[in-house]
Backbone as CSV, one residue per row, in Angstrom:
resi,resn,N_x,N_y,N_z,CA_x,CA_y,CA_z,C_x,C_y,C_z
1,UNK,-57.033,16.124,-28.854,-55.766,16.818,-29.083,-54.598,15.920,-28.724
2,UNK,-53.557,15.798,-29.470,-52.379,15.671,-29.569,-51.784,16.022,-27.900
3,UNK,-50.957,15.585,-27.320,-49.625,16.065,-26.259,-48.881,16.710,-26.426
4,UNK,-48.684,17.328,-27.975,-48.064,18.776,-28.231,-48.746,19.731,-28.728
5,UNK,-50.138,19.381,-29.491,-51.061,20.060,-29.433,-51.597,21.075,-27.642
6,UNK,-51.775,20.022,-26.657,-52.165,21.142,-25.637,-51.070,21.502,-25.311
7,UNK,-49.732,21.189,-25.244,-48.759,21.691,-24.496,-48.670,23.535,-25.214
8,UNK,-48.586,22.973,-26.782,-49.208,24.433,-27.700,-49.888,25.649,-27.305
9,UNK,-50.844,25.121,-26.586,-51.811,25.928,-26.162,-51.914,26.928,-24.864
10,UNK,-50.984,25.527,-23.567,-50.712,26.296,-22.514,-49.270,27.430,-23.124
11,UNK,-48.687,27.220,-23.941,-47.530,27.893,-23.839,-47.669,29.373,-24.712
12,UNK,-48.949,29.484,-25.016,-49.966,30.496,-25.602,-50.276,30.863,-24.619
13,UNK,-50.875,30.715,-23.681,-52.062,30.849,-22.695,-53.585,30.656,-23.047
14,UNK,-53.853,29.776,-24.100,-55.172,29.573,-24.628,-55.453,28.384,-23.809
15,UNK,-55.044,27.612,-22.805,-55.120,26.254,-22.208,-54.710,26.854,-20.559
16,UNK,-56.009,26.807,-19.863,-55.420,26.765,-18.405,-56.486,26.322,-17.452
17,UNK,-56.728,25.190,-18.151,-57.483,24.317,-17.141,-57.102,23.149,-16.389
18,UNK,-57.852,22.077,-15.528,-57.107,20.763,-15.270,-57.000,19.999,-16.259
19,UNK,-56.234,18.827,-16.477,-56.162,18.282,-17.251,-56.918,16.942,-17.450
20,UNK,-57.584,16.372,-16.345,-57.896,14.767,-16.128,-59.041,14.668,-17.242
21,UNK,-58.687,13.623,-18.398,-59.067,13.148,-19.627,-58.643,13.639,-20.794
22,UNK,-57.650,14.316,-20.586,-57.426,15.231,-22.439,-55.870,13.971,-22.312
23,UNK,-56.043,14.084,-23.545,-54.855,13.236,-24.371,-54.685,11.529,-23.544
24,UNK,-56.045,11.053,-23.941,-55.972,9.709,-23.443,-54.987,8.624,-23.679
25,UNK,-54.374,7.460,-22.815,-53.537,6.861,-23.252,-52.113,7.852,-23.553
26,UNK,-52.149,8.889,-23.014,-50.778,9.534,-22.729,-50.553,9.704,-21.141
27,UNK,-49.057,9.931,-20.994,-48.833,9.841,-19.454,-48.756,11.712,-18.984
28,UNK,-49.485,11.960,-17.647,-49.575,13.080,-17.162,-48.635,13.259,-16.074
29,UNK,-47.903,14.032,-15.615,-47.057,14.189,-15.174,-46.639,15.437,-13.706
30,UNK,-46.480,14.810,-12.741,-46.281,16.362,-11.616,-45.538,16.849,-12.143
31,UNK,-45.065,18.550,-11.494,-43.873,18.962,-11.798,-43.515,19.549,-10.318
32,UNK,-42.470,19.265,-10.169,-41.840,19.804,-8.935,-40.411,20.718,-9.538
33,UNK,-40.124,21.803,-9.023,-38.658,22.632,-9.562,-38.085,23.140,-8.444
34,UNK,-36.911,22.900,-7.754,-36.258,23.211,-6.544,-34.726,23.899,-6.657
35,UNK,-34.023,24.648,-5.899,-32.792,25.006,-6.238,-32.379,24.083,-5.924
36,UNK,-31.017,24.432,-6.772,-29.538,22.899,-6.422,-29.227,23.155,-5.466
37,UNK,-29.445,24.026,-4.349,-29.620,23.553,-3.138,-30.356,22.784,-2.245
38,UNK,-31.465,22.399,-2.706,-32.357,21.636,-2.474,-32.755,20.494,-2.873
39,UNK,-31.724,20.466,-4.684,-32.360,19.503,-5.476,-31.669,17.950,-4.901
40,UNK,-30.809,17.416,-3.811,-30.336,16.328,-3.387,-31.430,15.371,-2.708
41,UNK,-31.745,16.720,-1.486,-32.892,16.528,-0.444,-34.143,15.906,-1.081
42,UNK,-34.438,16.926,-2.570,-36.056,16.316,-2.740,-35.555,14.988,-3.943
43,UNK,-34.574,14.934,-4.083,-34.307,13.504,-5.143,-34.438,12.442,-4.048
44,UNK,-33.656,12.391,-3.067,-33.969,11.299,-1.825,-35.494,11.434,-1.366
45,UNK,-35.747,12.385,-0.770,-37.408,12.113,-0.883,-38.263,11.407,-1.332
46,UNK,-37.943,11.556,-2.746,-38.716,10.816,-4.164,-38.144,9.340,-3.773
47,UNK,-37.081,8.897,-3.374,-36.309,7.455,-3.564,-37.540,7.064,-2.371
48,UNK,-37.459,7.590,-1.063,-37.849,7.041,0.295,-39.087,7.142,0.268
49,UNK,-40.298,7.845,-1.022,-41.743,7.947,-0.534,-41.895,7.716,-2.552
50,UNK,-42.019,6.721,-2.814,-41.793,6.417,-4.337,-43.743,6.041,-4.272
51,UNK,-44.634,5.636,-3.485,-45.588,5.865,-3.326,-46.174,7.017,-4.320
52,UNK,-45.837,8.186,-3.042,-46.387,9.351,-4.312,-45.710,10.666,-4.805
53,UNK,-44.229,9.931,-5.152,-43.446,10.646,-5.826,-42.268,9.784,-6.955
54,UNK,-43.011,9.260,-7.839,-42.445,7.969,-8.481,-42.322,8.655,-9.519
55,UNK,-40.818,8.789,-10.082,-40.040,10.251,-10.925,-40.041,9.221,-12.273
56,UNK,-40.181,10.157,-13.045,-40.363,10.458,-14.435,-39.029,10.556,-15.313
57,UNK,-38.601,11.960,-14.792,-37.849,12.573,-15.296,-36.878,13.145,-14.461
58,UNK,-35.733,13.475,-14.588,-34.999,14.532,-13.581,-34.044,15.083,-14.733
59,UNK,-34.405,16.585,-14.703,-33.812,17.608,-15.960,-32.427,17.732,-15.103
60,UNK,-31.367,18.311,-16.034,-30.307,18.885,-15.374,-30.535,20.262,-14.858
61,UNK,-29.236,20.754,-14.074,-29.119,22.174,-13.506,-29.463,23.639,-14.259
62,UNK,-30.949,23.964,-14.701,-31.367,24.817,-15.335,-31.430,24.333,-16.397
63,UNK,-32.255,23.579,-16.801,-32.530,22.963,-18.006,-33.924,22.506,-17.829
64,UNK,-35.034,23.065,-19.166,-36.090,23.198,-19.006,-37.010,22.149,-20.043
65,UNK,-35.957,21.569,-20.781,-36.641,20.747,-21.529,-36.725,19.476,-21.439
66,UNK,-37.849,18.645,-21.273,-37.452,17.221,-20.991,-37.468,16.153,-21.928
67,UNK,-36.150,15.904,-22.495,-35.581,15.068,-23.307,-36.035,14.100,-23.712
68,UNK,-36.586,13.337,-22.734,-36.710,11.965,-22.789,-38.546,11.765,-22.774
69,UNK,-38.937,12.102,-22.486,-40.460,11.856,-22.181,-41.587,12.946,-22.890
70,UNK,-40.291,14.043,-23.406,-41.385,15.425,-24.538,-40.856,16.210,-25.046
71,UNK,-39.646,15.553,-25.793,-38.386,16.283,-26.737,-39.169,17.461,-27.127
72,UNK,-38.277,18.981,-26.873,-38.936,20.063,-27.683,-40.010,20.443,-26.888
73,UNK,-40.343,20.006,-25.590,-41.033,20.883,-24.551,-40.351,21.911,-24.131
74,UNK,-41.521,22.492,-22.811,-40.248,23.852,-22.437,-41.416,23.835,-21.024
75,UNK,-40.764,23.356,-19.853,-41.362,22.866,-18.400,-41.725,24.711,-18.187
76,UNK,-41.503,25.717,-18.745,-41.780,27.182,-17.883,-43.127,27.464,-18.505
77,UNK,-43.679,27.287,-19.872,-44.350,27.583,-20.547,-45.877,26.405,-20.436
78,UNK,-45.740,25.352,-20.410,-46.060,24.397,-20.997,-47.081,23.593,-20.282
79,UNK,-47.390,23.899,-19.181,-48.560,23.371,-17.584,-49.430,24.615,-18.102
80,UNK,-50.704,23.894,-17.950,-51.720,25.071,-17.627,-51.506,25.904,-16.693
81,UNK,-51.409,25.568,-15.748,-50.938,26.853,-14.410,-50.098,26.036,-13.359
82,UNK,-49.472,27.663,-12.729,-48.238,26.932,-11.492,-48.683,27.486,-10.597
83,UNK,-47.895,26.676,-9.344,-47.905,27.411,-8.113,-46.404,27.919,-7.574
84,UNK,-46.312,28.682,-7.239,-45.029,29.331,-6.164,-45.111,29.391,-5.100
85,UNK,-44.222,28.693,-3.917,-44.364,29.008,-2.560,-42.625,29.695,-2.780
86,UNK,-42.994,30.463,-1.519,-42.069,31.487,-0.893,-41.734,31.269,0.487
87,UNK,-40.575,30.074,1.032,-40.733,29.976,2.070,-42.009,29.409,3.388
88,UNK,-42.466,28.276,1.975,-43.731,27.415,2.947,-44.961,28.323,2.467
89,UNK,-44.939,29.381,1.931,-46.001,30.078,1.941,-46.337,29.877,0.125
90,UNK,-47.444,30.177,-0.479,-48.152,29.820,-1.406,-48.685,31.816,-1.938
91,UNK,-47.305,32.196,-2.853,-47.110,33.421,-3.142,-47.690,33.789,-4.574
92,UNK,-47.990,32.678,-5.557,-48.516,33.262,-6.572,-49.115,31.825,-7.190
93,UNK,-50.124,31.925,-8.079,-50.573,30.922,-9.059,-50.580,31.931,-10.801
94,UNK,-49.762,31.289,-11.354,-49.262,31.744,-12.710,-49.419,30.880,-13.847
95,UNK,-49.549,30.970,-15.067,-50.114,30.409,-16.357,-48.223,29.907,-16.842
96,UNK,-47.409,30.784,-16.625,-45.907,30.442,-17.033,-44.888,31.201,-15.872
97,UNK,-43.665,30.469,-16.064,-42.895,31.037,-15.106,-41.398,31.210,-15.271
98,UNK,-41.549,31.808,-16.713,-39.963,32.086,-17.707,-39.700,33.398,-17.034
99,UNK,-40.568,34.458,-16.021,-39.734,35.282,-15.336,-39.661,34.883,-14.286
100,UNK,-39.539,33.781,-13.572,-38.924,33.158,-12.323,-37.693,32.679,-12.418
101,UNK,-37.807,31.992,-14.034,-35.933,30.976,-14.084,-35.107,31.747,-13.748
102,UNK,-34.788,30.677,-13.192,-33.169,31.240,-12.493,-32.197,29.850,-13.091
103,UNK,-30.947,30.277,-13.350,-30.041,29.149,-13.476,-29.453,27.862,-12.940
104,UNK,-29.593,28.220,-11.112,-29.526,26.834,-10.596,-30.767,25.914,-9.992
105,UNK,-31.921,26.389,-11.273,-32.977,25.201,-10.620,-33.067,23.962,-11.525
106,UNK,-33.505,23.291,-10.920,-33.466,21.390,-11.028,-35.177,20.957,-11.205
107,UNK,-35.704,20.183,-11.897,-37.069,20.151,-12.656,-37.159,18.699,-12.133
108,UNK,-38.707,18.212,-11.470,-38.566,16.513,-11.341,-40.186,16.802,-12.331
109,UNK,-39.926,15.496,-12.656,-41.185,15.107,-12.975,-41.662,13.870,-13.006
110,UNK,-43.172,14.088,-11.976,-43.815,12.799,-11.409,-44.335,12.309,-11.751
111,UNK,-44.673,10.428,-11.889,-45.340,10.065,-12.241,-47.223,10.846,-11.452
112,UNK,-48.296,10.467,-12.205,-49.678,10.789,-11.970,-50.855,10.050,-11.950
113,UNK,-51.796,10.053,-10.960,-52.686,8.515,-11.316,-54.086,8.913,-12.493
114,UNK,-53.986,10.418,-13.051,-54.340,9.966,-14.515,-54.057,9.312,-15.389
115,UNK,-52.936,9.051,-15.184,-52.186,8.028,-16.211,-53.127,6.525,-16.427
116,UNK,-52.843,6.242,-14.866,-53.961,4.658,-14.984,-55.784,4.945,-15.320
117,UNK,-56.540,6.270,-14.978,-58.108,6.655,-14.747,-58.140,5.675,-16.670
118,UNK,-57.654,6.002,-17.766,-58.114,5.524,-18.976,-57.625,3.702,-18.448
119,UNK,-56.888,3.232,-18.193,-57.224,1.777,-17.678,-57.962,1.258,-17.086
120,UNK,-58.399,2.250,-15.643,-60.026,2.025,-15.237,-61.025,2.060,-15.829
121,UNK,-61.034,3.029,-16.933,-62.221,3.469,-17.663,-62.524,2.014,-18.530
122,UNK,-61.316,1.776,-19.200,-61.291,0.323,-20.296,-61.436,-0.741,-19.575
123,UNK,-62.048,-1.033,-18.095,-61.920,-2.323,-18.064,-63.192,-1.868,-17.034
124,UNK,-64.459,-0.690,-17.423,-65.585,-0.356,-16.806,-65.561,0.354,-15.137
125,UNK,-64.706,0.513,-14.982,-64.815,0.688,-13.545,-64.967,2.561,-13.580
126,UNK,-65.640,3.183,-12.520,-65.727,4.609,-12.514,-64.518,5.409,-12.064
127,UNK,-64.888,6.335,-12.824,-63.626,7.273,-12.791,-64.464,8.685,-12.710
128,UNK,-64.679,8.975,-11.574,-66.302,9.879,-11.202,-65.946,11.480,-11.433
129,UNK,-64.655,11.680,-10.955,-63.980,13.274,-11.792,-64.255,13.244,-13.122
130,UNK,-63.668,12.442,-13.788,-64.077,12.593,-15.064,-65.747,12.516,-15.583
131,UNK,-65.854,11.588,-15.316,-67.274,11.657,-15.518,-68.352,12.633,-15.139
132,UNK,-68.050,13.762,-13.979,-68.236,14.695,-13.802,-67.826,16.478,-14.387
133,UNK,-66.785,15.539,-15.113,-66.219,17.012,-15.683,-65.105,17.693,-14.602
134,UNK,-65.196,17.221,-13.692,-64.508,18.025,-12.369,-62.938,17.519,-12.343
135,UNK,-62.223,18.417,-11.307,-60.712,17.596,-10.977,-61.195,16.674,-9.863
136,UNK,-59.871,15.839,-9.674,-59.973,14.779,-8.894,-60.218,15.505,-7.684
137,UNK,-60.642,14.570,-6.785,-60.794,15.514,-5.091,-59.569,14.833,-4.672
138,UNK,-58.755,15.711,-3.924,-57.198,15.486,-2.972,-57.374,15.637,-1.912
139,UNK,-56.682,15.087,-0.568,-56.902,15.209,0.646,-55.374,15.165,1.587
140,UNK,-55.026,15.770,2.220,-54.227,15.989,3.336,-54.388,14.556,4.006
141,UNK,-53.235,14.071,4.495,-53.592,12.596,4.969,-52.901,13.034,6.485
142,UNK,-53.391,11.940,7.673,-52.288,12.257,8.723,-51.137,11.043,8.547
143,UNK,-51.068,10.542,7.364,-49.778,9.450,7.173,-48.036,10.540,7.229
144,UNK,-47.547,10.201,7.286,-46.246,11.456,7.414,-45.437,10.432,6.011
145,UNK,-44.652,11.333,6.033,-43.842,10.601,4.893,-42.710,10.351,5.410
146,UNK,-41.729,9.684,4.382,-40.319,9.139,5.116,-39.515,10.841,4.795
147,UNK,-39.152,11.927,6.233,-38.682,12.571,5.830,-36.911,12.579,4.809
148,UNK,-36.406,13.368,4.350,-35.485,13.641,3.863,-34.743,15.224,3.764
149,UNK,-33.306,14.891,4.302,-32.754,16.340,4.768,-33.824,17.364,4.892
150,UNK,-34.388,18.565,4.155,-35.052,19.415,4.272,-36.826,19.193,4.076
151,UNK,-36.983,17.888,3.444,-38.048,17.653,3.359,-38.790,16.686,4.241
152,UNK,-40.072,17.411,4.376,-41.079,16.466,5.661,-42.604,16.936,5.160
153,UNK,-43.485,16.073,5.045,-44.905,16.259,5.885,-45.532,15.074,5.516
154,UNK,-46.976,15.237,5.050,-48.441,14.408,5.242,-48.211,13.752,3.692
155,UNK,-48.407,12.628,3.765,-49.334,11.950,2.445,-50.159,12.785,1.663
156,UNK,-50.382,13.472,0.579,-51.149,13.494,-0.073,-52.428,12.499,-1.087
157,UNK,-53.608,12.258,-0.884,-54.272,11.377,-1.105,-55.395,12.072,-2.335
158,UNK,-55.521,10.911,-3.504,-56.815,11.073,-4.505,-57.519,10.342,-4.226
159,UNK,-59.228,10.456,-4.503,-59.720,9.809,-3.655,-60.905,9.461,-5.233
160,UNK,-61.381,7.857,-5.329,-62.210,7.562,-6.636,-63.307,6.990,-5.792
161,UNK,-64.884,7.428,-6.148,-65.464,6.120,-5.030,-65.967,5.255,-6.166
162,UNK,-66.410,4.017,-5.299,-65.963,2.989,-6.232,-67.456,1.656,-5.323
163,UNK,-67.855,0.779,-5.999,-68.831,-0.454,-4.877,-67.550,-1.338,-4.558
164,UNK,-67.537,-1.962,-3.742,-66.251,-2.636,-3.146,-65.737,-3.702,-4.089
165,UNK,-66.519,-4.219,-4.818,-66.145,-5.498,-5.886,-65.010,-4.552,-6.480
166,UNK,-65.921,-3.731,-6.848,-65.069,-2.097,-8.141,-63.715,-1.917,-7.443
167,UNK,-63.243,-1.411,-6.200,-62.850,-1.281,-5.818,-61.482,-2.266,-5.824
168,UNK,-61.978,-3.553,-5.164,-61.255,-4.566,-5.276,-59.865,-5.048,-6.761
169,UNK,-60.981,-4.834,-8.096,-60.616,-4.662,-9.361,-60.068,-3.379,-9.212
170,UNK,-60.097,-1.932,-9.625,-58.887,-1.424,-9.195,-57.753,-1.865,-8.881
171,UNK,-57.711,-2.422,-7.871,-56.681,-2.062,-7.102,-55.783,-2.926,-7.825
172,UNK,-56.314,-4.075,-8.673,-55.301,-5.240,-9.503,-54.657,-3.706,-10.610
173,UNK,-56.258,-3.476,-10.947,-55.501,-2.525,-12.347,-54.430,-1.641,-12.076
174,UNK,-54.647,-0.654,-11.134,-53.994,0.432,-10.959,-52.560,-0.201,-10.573
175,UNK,-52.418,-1.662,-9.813,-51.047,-2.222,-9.601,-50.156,-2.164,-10.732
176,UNK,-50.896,-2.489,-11.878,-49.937,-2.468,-12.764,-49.245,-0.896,-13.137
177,UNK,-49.146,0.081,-12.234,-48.662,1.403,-12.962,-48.076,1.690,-11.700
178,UNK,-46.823,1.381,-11.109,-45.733,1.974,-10.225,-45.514,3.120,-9.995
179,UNK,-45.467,3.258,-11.266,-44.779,4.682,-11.914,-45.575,5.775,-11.776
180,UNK,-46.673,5.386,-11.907,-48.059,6.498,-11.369,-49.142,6.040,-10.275
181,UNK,-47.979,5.695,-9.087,-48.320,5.538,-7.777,-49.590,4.048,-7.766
182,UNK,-49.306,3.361,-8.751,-49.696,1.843,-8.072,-50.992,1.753,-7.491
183,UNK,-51.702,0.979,-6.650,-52.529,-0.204,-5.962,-53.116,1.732,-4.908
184,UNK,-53.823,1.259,-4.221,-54.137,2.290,-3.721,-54.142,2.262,-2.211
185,UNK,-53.792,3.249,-1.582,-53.230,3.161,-0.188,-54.435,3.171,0.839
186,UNK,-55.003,2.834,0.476,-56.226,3.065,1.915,-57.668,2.648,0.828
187,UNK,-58.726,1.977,1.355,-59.783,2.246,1.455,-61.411,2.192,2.425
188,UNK,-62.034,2.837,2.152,-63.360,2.746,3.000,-62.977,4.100,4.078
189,UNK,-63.241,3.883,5.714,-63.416,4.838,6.330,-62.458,5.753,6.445
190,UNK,-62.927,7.271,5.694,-61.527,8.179,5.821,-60.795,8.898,6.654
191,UNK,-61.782,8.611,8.102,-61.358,8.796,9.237,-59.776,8.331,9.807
192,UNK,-59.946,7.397,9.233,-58.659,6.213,9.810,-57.623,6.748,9.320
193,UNK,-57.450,7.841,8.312,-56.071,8.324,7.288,-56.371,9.768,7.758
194,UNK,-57.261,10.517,8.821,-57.065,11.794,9.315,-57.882,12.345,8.120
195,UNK,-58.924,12.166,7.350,-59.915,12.827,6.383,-61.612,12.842,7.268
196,UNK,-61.856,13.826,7.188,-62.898,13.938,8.512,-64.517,14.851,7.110
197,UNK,-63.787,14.954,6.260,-65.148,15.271,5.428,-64.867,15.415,4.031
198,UNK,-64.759,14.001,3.345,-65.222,14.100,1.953,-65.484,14.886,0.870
199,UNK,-66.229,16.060,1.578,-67.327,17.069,0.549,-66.365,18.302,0.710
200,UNK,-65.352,18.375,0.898,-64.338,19.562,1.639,-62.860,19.264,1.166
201,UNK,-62.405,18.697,0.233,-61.054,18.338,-0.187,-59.995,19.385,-0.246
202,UNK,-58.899,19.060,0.622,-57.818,19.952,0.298,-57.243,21.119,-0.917
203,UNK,-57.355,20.034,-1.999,-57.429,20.241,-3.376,-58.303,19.907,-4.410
204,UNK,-58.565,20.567,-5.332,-59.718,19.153,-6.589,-60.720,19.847,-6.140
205,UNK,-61.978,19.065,-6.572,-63.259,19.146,-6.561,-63.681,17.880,-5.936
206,UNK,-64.931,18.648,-4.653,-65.932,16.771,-4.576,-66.413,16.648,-5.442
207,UNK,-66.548,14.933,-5.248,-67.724,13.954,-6.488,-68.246,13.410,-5.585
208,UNK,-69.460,12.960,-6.448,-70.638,12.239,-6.179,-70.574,11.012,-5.571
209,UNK,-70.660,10.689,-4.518,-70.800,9.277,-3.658,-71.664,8.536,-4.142
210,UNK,-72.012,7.212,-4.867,-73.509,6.735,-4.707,-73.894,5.664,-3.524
211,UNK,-75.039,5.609,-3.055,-75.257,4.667,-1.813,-74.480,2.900,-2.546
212,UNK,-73.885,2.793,-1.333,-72.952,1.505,-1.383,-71.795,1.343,-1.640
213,UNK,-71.517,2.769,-2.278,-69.788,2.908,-2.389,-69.122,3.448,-1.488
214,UNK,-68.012,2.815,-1.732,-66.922,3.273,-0.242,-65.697,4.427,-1.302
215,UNK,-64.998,5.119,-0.649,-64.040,5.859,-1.149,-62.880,4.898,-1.347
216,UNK,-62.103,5.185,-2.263,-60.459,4.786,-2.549,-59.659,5.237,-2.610
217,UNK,-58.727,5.361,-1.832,-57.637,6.977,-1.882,-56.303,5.706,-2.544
218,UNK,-55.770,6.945,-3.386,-54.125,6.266,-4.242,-53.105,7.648,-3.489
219,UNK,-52.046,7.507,-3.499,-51.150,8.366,-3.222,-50.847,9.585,-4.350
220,UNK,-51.330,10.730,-3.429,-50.674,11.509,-4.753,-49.912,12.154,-5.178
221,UNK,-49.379,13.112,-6.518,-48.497,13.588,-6.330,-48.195,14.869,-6.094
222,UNK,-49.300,15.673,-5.552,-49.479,16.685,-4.670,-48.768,16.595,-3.719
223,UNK,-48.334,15.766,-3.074,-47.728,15.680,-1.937,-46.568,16.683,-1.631
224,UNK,-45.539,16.298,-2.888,-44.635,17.401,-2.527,-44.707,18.983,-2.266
225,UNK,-45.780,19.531,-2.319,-46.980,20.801,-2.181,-46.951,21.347,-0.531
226,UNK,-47.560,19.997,-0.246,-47.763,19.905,1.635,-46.202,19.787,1.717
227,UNK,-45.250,19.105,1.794,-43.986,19.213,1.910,-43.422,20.573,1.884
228,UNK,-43.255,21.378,0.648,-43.068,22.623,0.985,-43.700,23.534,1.988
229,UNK,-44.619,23.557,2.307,-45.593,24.505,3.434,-44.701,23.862,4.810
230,UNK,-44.488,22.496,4.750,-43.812,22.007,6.229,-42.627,22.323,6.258
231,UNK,-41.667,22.075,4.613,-39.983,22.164,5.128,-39.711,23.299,4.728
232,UNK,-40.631,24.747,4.578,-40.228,26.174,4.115,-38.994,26.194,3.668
233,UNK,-38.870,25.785,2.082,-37.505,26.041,1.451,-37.871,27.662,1.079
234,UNK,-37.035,28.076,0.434,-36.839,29.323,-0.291,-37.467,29.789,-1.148
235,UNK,-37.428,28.619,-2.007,-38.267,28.689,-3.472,-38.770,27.014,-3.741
236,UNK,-40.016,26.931,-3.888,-40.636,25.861,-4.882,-41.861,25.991,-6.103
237,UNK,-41.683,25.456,-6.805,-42.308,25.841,-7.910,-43.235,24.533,-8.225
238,UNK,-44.422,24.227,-8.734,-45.161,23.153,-8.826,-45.990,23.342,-10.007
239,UNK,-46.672,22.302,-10.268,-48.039,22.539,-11.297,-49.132,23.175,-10.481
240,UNK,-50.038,23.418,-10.480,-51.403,23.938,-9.391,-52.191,22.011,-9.819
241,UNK,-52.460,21.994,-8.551,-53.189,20.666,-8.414,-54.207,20.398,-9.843
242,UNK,-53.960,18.919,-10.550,-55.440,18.770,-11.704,-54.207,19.287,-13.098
243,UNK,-53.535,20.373,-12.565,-52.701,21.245,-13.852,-51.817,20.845,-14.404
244,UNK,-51.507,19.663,-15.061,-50.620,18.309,-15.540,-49.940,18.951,-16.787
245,UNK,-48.161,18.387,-16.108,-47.737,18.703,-17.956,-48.230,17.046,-19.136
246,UNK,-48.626,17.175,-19.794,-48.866,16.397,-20.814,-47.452,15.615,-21.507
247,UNK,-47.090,14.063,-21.375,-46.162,14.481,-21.984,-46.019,13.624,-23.242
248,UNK,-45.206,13.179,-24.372,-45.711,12.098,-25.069,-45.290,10.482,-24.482
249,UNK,-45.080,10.182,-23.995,-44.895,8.804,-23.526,-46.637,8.241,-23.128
250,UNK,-46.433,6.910,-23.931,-47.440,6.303,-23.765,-47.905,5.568,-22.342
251,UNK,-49.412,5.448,-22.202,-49.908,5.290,-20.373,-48.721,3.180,-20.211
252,UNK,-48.533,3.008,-21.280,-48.225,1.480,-21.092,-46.731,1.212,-21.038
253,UNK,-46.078,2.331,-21.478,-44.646,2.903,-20.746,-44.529,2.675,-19.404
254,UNK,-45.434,2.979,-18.514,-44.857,3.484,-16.878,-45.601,1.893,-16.505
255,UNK,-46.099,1.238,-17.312,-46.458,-0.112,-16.853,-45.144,-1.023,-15.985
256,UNK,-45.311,-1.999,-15.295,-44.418,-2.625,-14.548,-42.945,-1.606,-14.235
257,UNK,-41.483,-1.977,-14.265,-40.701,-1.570,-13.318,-39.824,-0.330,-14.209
258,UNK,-40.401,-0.362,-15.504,-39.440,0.192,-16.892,-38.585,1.461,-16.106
259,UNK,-37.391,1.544,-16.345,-36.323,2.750,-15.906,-36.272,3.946,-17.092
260,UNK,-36.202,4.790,-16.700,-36.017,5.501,-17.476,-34.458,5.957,-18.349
């Protein structure tokens, strides 16, 4: 399928699954939506933790379509499913959220390290969610982030396992994609980043370890998720983890430093 083909589908409700492998060689995207009271705080955020919040897009003040990266989208309709927190708290998971808009909210959208999994795939290396059918496994990190005015917490981490050569390669490949959080922040014992069991992920689904592989965690863009639960804004609105807007920009776009 096409990148307006599934977007089609979620905005039906015939599409509400994760997304990791549909529309290969297209870029997948977080979504974060905050009031313009908020929307300063989490734009600096994104500047000071570009790790795993390396922006895409930034819509104007109630404006739902994103211009530049999926002319003729519509960010309320268009994700397989959302999440809503209410004050740090995690109040609904919804397919669309055109009876939430309100007029002064502000839309980011993040780069994603599906974007690079089809560059791993093309140059042999495993990409074990997919290959499983499953979402990626995510993990709560004890890394903190660089706070900003209202925003604070933990690293969010994806985790690929990989034999260490594999690993090594990665980490060249995935360098080349900034934009969808780069080289990967940690690997081997997950102790050392505050991950105490593998088979138990925050978010996602576990995968399959095989004897001799070590784990690889990249930064993700879940993060801003754990952020809300720590800096209890009012209102935040997200994709549900795996639940990617699709957008058309190609995976070789977010290659090296390109601005939007």
């Amino acid at each position: 399928m096409t990148p307006k083909e599934i977007r089609s589908l979620c905005r039906t409700g015939k599409f509400t699954s994760p997304t990791p492998g549909l529309a290969p060689g297209f870029v997948q995207a977080n979504l974060v939506i905050v009031p313009e009271a908020q929307a300063f705080d989490f734009l600096l955020f994104c500047q000071r933790n570009s790790k795993p919040c390396p922006l895409i897009e930034v819509l104007e003040k109630g404006k739902w379509e994103p211009v530049h990266c999926a002319p003729g989208a519509d960010l309320r309709t268009d994700l397989p499913r959302y999440r809503v927190f209410d004050s740090g708290k995690l109040v609904a998971e919804v397919d669309s959220i055109g009876h939430l808009w309100q007029p002064d909210l502000v839309s980011f959208l993040i780069g994603c390290s599906f974007t690079f999994d089809a560059a791993l795939t093309a140059q042999g290396l495993p990409v074990r969610h997919e290959q499983e059918k499953k979402n990626v496994p995510m993990y709560k990190t004890l890394i903190p982030c660089a706070p900003a005015g209202v925003f604070h917490g933990p690293l969010v981490v994806s985790m690929r396992p990989m034999l260490p050569g594999q690993a090594l390669e990665a980490a060249r490949v995935t360098g080349r994609f900034p934009r969808a959080h780069g080289g990967p922040v940690h690997l081997g014992n997950p102790a050392a980043i505050g991950i105490h069991d593998l088979a138990s992920p925050d978010f996602g689904d576990p995968v399959t370890i095989h004897e001799g592989e070590v784990p690889v965690f990249w930064a993700c863009g879940v993060t801003p998720q754990a952020a809300a639960v720590e800096s209890k804004i009012p209102l935040l609105i997200t994709h549900s983890p795996g639940h990617m807007f699709v957008t058309d920009w190609q995976d070789s776009q977010l290659e090296g430093e390109t601005k939007v």
